[in-house]
LUMTOR-353823 format. One record per atom (N, C-alpha, C): residue in three letters; atom name; x, y, z. Coordinates in pm, 1 decimal, decimal comma. Example, Ala and Ser with C-alpha at 12.3 -4.5 7.8 and 13.67 -1.06 7.14 Angstrom:
<sites>
site residu = ALA&atome = N&c1 = 1319,0&c2 = -569,0&c3 = 780,0
site residu = ALA&atome = CA&c1 = 1230,0&c2 = -450,0&c3 = 780,0
site residu = ALA&atome = C&c1 = 1320,0&c2 = -330,0&c3 = 780,0
site residu = SER&atome = N&c1 = 1285,0&c2 = -225,0&c3 = 708,0
site residu = SER&atome = CA&c1 = 1367,0&c2 = -106,0&c3 = 714,0
site residu = SER&atome = C&c1 = 1290,0&c2 = 3,0&c3 = 787,0
</sites>
This chain:
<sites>
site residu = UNK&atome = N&c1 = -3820,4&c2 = -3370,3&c3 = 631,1
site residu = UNK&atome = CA&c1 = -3680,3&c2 = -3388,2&c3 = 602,4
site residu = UNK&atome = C&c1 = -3598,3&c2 = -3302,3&c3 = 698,8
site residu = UNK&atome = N&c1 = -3481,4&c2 = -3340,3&c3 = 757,3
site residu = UNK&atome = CA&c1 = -3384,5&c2 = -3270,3&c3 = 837,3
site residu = UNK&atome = C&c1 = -3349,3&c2 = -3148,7&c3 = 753,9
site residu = UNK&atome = N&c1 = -3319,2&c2 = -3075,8&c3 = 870,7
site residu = UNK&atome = CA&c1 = -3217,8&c2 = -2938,8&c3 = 776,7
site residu = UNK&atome = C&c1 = -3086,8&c2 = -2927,8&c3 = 850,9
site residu = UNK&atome = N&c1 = -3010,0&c2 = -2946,4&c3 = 724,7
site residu = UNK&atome = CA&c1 = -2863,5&c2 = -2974,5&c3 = 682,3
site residu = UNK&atome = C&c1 = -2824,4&c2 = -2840,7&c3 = 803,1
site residu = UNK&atome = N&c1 = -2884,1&c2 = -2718,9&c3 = 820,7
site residu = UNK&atome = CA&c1 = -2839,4&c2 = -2616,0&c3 = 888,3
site residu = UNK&atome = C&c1 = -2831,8&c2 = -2667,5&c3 = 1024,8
site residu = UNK&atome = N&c1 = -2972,6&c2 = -2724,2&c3 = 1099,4
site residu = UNK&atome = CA&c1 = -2978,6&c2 = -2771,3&c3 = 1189,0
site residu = UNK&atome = C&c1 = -2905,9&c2 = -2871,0&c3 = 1226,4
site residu = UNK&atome = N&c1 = -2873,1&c2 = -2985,3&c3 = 1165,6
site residu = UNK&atome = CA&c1 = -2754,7&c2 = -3082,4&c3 = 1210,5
site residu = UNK&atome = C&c1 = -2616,1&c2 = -3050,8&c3 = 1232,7
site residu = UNK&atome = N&c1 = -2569,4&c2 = -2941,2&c3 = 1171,0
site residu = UNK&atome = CA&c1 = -2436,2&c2 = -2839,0&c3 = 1191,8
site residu = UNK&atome = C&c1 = -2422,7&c2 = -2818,6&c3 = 1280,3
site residu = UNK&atome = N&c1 = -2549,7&c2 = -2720,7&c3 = 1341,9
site residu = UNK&atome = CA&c1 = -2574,8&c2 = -2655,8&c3 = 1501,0
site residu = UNK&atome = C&c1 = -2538,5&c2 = -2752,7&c3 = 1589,4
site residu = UNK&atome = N&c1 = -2603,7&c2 = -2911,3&c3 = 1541,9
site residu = UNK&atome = CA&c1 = -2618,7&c2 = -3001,9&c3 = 1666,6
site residu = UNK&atome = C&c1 = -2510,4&c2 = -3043,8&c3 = 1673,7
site residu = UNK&atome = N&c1 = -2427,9&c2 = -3050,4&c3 = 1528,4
site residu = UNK&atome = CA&c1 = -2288,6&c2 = -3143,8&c3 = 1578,5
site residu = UNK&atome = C&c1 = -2200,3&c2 = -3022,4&c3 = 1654,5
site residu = UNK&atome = N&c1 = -2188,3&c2 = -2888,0&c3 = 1603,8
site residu = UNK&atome = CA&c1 = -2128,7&c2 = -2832,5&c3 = 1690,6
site residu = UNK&atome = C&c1 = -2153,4&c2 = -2796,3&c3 = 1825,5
site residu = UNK&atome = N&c1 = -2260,5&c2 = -2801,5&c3 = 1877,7
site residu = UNK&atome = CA&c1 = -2230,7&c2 = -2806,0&c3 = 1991,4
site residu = UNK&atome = C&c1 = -2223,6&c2 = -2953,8&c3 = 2078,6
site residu = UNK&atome = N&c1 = -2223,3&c2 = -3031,1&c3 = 1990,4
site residu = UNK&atome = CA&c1 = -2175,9&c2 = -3195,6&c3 = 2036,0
site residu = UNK&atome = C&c1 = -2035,3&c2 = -3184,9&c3 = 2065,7
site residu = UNK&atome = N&c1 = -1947,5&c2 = -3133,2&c3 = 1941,4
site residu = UNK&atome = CA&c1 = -1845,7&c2 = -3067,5&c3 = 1957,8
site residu = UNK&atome = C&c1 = -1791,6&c2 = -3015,2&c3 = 2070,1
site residu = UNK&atome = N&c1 = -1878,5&c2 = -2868,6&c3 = 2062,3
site residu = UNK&atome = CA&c1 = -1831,9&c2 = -2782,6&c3 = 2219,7
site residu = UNK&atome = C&c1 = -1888,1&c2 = -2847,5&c3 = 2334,6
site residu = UNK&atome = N&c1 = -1949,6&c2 = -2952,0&c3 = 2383,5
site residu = UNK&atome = CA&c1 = -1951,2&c2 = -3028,6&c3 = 2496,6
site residu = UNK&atome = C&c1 = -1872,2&c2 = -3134,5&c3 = 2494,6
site residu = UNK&atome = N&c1 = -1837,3&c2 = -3210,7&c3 = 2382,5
site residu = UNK&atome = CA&c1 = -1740,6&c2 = -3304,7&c3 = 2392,3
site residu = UNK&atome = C&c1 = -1585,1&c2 = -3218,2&c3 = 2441,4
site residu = UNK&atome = N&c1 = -1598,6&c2 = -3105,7&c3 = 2397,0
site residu = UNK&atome = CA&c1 = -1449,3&c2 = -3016,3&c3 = 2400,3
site residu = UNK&atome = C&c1 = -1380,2&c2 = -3020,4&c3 = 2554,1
site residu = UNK&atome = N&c1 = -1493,4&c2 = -2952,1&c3 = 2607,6
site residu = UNK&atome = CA&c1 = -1527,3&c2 = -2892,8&c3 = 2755,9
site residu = UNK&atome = C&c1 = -1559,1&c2 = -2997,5&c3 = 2856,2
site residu = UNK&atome = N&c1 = -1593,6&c2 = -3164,3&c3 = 2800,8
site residu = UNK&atome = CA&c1 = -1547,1&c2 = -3243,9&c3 = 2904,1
site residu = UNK&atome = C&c1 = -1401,1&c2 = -3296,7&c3 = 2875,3
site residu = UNK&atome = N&c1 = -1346,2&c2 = -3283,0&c3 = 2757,1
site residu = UNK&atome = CA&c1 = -1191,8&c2 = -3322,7&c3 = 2787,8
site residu = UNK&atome = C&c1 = -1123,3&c2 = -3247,6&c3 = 2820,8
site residu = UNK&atome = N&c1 = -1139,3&c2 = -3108,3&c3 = 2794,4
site residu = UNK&atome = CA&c1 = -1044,1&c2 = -3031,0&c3 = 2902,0
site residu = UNK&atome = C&c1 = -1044,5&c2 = -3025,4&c3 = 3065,0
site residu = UNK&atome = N&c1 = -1199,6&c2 = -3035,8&c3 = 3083,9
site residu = UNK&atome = CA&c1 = -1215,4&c2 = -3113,9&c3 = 3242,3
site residu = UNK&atome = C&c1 = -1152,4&c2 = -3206,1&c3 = 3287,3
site residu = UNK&atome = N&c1 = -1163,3&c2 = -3299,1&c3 = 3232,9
site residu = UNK&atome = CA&c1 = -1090,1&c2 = -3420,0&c3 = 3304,7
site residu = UNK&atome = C&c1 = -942,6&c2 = -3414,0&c3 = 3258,1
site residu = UNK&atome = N&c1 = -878,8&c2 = -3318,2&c3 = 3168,2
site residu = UNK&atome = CA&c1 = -728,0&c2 = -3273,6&c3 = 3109,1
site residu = UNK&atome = C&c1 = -691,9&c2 = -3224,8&c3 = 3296,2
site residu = UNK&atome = N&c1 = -759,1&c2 = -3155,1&c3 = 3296,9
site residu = UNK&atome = CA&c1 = -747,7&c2 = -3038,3&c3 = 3405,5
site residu = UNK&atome = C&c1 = -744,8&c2 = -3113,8&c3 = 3546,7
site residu = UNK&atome = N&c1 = -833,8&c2 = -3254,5&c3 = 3536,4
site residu = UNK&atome = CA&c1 = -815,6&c2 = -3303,1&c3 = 3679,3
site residu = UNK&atome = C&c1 = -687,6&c2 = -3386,8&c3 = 3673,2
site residu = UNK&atome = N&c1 = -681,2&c2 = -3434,0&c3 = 3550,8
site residu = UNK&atome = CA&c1 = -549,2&c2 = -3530,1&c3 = 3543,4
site residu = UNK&atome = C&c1 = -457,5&c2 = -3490,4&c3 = 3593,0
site residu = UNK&atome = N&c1 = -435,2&c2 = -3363,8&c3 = 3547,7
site residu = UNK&atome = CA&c1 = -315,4&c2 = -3267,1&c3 = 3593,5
site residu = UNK&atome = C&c1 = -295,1&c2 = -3194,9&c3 = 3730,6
site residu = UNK&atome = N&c1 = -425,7&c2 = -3141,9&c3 = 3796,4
site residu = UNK&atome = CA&c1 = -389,7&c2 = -3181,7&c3 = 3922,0
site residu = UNK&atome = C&c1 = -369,8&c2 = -3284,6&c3 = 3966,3
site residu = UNK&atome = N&c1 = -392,9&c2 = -3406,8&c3 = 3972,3
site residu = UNK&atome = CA&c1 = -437,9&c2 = -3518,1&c3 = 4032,8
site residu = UNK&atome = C&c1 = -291,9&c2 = -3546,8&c3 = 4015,8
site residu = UNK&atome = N&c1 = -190,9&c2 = -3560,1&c3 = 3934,5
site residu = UNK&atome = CA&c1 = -68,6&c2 = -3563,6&c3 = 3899,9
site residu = UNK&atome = C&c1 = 56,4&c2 = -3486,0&c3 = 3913,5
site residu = UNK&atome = N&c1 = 17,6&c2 = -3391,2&c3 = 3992,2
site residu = UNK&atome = CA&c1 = 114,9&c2 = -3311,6&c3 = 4019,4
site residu = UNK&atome = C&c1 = 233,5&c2 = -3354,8&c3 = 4135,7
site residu = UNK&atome = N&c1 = 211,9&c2 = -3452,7&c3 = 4171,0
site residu = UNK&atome = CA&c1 = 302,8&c2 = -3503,6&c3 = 4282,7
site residu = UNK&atome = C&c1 = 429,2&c2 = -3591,5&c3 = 4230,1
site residu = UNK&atome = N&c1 = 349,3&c2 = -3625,4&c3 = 4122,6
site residu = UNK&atome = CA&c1 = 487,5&c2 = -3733,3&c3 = 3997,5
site residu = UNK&atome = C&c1 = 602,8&c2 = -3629,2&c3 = 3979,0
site residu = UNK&atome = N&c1 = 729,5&c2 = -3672,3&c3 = 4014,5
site residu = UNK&atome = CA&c1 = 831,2&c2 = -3593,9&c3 = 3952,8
site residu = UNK&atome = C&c1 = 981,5&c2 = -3671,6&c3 = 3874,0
site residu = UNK&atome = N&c1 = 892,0&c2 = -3766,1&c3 = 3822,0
site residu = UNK&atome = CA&c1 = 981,2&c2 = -3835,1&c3 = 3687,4
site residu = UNK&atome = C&c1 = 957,2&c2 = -3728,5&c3 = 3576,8
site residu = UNK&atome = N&c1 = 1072,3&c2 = -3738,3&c3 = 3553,5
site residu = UNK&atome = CA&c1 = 1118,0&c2 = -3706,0&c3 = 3379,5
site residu = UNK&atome = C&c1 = 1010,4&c2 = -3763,0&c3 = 3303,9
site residu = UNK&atome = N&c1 = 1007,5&c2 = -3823,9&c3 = 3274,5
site residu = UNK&atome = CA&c1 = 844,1&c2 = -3870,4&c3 = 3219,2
site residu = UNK&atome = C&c1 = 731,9&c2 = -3813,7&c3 = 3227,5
site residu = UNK&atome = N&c1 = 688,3&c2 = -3812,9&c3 = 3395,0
site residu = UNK&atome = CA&c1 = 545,5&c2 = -3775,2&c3 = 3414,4
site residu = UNK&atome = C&c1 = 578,3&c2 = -3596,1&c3 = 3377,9
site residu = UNK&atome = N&c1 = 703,3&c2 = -3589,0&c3 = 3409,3
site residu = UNK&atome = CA&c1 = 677,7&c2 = -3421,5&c3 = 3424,2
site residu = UNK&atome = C&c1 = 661,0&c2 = -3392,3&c3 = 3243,7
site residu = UNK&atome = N&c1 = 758,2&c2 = -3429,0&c3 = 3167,0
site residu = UNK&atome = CA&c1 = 721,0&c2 = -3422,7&c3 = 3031,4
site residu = UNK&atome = C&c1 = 612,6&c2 = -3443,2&c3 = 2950,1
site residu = UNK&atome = N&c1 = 567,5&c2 = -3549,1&c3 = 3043,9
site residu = UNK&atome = CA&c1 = 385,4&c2 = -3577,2&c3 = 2923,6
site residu = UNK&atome = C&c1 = 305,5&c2 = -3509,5&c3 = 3009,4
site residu = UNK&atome = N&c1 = 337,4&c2 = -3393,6&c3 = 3152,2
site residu = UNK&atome = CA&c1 = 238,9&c2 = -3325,6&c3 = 3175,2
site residu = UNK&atome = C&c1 = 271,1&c2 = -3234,6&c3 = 3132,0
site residu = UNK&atome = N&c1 = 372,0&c2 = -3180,2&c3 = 3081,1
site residu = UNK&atome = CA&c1 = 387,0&c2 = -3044,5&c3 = 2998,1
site residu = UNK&atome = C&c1 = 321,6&c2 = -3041,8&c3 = 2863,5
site residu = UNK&atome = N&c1 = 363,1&c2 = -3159,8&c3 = 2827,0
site residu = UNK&atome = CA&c1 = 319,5&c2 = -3167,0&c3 = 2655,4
site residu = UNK&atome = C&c1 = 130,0&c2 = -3179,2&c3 = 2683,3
site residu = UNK&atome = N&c1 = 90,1&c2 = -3241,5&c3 = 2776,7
site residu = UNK&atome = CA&c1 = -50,0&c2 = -3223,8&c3 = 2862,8
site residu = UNK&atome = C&c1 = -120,8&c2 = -3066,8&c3 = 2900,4
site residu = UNK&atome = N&c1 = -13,9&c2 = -3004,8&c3 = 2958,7
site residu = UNK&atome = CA&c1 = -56,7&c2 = -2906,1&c3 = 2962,4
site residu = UNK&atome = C&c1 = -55,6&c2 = -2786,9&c3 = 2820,1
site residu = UNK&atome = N&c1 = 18,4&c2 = -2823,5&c3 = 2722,5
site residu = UNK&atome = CA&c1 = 6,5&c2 = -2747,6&c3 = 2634,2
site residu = UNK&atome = C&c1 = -94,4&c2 = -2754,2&c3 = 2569,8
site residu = UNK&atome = N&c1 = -138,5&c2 = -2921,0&c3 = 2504,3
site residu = UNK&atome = CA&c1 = -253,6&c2 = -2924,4&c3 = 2424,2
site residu = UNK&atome = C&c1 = -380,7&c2 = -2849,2&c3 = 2499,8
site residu = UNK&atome = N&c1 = -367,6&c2 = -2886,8&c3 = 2653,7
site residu = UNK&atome = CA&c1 = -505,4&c2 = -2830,9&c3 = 2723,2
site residu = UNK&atome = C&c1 = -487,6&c2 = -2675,6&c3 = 2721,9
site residu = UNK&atome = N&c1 = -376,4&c2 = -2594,9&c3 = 2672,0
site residu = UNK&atome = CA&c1 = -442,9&c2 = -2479,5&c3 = 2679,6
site residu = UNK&atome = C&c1 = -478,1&c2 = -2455,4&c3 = 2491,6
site residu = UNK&atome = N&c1 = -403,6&c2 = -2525,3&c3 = 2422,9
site residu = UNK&atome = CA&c1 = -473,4&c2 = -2511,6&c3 = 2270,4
site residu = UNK&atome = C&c1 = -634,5&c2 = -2514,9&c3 = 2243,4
site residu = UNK&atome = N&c1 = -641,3&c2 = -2684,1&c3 = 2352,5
site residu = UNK&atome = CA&c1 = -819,9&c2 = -2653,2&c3 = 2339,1
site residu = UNK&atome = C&c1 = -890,2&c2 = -2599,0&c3 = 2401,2
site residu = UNK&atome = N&c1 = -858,4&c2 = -2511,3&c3 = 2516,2
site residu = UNK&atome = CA&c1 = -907,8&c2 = -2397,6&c3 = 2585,5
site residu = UNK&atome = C&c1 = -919,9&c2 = -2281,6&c3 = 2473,2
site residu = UNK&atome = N&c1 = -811,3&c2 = -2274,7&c3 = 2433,0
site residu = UNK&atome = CA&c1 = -829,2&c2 = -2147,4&c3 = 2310,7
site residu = UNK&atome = C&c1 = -920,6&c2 = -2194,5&c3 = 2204,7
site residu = UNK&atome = N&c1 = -963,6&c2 = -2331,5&c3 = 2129,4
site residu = UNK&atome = CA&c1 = -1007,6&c2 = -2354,5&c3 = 2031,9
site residu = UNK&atome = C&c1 = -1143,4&c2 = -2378,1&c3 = 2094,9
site residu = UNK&atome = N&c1 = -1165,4&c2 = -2372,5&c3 = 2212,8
site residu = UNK&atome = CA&c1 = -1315,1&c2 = -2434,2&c3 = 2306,6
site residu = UNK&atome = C&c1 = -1364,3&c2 = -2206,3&c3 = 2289,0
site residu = UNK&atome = N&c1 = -1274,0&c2 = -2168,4&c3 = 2295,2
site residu = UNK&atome = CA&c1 = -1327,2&c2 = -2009,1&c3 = 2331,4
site residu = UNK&atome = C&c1 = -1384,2&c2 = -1994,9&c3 = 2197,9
site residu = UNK&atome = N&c1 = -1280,4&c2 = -2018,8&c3 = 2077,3
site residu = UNK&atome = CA&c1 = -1314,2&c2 = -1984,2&c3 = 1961,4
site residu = UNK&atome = C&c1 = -1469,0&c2 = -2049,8&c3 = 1923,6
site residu = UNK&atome = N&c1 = -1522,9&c2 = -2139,2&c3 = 1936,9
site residu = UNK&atome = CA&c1 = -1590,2&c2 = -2203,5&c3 = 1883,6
site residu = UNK&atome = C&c1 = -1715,5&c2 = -2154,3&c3 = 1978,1
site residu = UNK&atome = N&c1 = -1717,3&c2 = -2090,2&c3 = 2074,8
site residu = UNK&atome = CA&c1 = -1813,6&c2 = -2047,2&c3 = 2180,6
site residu = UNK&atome = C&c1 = -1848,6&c2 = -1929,9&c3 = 2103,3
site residu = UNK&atome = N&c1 = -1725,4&c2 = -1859,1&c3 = 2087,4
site residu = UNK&atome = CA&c1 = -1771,4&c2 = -1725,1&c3 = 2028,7
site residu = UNK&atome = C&c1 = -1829,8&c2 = -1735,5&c3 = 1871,8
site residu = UNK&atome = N&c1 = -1769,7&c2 = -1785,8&c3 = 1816,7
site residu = UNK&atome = CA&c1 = -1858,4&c2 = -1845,8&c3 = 1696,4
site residu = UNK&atome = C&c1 = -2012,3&c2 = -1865,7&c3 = 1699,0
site residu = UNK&atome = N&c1 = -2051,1&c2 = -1953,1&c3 = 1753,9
site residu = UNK&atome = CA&c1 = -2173,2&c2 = -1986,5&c3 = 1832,4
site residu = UNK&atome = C&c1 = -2265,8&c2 = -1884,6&c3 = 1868,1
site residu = UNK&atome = N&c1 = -2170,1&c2 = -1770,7&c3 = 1950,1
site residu = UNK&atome = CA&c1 = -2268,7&c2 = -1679,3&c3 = 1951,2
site residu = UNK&atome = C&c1 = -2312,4&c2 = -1602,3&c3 = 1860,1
site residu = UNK&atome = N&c1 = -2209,3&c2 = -1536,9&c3 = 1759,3
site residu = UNK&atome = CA&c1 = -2239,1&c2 = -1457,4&c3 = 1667,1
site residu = UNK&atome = C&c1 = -2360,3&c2 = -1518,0&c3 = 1591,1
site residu = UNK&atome = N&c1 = -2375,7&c2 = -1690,4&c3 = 1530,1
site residu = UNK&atome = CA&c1 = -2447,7&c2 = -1708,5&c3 = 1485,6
site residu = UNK&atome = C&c1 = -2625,6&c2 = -1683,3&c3 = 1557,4
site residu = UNK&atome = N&c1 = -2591,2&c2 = -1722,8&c3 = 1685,4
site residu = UNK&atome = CA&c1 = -2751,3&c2 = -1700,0&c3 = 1729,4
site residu = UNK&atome = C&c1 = -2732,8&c2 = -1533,4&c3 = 1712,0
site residu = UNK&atome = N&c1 = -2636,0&c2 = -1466,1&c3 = 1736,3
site residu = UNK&atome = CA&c1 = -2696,6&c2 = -1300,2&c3 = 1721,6
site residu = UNK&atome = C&c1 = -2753,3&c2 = -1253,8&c3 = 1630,3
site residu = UNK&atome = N&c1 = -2667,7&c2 = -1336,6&c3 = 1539,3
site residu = UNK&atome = CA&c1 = -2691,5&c2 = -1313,9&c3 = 1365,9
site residu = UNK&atome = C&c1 = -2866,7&c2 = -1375,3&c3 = 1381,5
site residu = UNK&atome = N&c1 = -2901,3&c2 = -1482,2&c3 = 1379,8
site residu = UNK&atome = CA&c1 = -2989,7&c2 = -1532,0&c3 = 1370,2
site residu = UNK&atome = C&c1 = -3171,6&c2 = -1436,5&c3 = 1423,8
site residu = UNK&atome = N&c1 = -3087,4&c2 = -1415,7&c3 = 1536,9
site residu = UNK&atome = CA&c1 = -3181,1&c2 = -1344,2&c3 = 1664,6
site residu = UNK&atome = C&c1 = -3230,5&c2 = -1170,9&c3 = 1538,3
site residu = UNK&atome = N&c1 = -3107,7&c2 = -1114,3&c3 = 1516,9
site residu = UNK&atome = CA&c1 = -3150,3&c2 = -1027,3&c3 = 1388,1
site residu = UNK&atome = C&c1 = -3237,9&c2 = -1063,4&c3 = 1240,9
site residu = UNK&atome = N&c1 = -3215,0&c2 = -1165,2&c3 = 1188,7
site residu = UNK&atome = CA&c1 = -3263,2&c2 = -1204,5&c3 = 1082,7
site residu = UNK&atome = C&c1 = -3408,1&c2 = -1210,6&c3 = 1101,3
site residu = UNK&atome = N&c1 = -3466,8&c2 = -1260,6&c3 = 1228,8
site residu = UNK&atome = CA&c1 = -3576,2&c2 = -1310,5&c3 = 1314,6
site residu = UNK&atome = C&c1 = -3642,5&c2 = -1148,1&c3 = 1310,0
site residu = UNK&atome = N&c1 = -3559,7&c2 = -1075,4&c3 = 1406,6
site residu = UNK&atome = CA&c1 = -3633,0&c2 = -947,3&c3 = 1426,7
site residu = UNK&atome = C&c1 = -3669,1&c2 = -858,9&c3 = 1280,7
site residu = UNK&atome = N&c1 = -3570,4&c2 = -866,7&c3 = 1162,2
site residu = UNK&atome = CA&c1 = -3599,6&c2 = -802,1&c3 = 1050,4
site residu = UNK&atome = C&c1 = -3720,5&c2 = -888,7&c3 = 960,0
site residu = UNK&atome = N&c1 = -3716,1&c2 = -999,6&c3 = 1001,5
site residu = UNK&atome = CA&c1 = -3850,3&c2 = -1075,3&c3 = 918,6
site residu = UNK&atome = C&c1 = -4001,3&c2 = -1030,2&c3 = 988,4
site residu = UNK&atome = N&c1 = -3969,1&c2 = -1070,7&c3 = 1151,4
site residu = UNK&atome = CA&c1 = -4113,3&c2 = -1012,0&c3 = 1182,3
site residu = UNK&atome = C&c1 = -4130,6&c2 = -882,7&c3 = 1239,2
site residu = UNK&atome = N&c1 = -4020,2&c2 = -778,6&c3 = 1164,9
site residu = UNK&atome = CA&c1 = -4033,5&c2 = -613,5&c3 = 1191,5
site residu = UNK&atome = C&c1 = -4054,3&c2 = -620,0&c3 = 1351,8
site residu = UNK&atome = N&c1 = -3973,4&c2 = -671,4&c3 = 1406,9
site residu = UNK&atome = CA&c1 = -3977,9&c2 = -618,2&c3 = 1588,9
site residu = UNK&atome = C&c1 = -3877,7&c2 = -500,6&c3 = 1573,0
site residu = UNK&atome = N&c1 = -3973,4&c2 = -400,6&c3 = 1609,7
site residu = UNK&atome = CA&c1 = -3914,4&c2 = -277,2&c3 = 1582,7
site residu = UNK&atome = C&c1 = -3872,8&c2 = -226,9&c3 = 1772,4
site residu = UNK&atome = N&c1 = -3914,3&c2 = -284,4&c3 = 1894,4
site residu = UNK&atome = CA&c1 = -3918,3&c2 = -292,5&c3 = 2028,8
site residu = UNK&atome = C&c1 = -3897,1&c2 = -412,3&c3 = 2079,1
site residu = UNK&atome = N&c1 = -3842,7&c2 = -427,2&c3 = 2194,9
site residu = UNK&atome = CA&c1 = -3821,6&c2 = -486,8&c3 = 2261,4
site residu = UNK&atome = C&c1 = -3974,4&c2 = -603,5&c3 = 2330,7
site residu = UNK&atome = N&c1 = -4049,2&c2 = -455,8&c3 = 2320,0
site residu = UNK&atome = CA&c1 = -4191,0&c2 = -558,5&c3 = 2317,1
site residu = UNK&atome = C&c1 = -4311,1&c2 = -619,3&c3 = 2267,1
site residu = UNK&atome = N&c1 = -4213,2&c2 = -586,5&c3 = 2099,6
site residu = UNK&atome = CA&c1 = -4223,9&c2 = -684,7&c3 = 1971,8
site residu = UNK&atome = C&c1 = -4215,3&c2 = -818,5&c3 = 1980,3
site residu = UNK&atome = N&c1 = -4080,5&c2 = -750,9&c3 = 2052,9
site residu = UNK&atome = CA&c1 = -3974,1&c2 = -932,3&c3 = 2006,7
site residu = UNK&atome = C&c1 = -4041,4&c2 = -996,7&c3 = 2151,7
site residu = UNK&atome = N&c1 = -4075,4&c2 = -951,5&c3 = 2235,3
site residu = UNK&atome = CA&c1 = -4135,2&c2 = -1021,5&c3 = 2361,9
site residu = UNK&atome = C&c1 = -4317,0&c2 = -1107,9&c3 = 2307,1
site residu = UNK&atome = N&c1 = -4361,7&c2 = -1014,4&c3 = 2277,5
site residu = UNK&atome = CA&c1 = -4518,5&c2 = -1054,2&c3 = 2237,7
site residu = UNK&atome = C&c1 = -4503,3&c2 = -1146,2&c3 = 2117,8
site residu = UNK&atome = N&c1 = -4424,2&c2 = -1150,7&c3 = 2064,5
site residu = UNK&atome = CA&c1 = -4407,1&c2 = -1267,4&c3 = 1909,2
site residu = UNK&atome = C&c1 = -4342,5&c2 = -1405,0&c3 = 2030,5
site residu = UNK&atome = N&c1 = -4264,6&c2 = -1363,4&c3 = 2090,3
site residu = UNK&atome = CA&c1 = -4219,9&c2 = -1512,7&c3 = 2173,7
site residu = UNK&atome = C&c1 = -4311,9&c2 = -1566,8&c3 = 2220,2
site residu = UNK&atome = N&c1 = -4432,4&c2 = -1520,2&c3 = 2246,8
site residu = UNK&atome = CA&c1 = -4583,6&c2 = -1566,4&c3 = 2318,9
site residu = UNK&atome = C&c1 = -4628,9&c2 = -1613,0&c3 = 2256,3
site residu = UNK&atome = N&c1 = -4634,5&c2 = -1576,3&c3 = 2097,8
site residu = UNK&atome = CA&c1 = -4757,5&c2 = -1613,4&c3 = 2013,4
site residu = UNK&atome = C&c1 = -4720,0&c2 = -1771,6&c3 = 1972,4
</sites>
């Protein structure tokens, strides 16, 4: 049976790669567009450039999230199989 924990992980970082190619191509649009100087283009590249820095900030948040959990995780790991050294936690990655 799947674990409900594990499909979380996967959608979020489905998530944080889906994130990080639309701010890419946010980012080329907007160069690629910088030569338009209608009232228009310049307005939906502002309102363009705003959302792309919201999901720049919400792409950071969700990175850092991410990590805490593997840190968290990476501890839980070391307190279960008492890696009390560095070449604990190395010789258990072998086994």
């Amino acid at each position: 049976m799947d674990d409900p924990d594990q499909k979380q992980v996967q959608s979020q970082e489905q998530l944080i790669g889906d994130l990080r190619q639309v701010i890419e191509n946010a980012e080329e649009l907007l160069k690629n567009t910088d030569h338009y100087t209608g009232l228009m283009y310049q307005a939906a590249r502002a309102k363009l450039a705003q959302a792309l820095l919201a999901a720049t900030e919400e792409l950071e948040r969700c990175e850092d999230a991410q990590l805490l959990r593997m840190i968290e995780a990476t501890h839980r790991a070391n307190l279960l199989y008492r890696d009390l050294s560095g070449e604990d936690k190395l010789m258990r990655a072998f086994h």
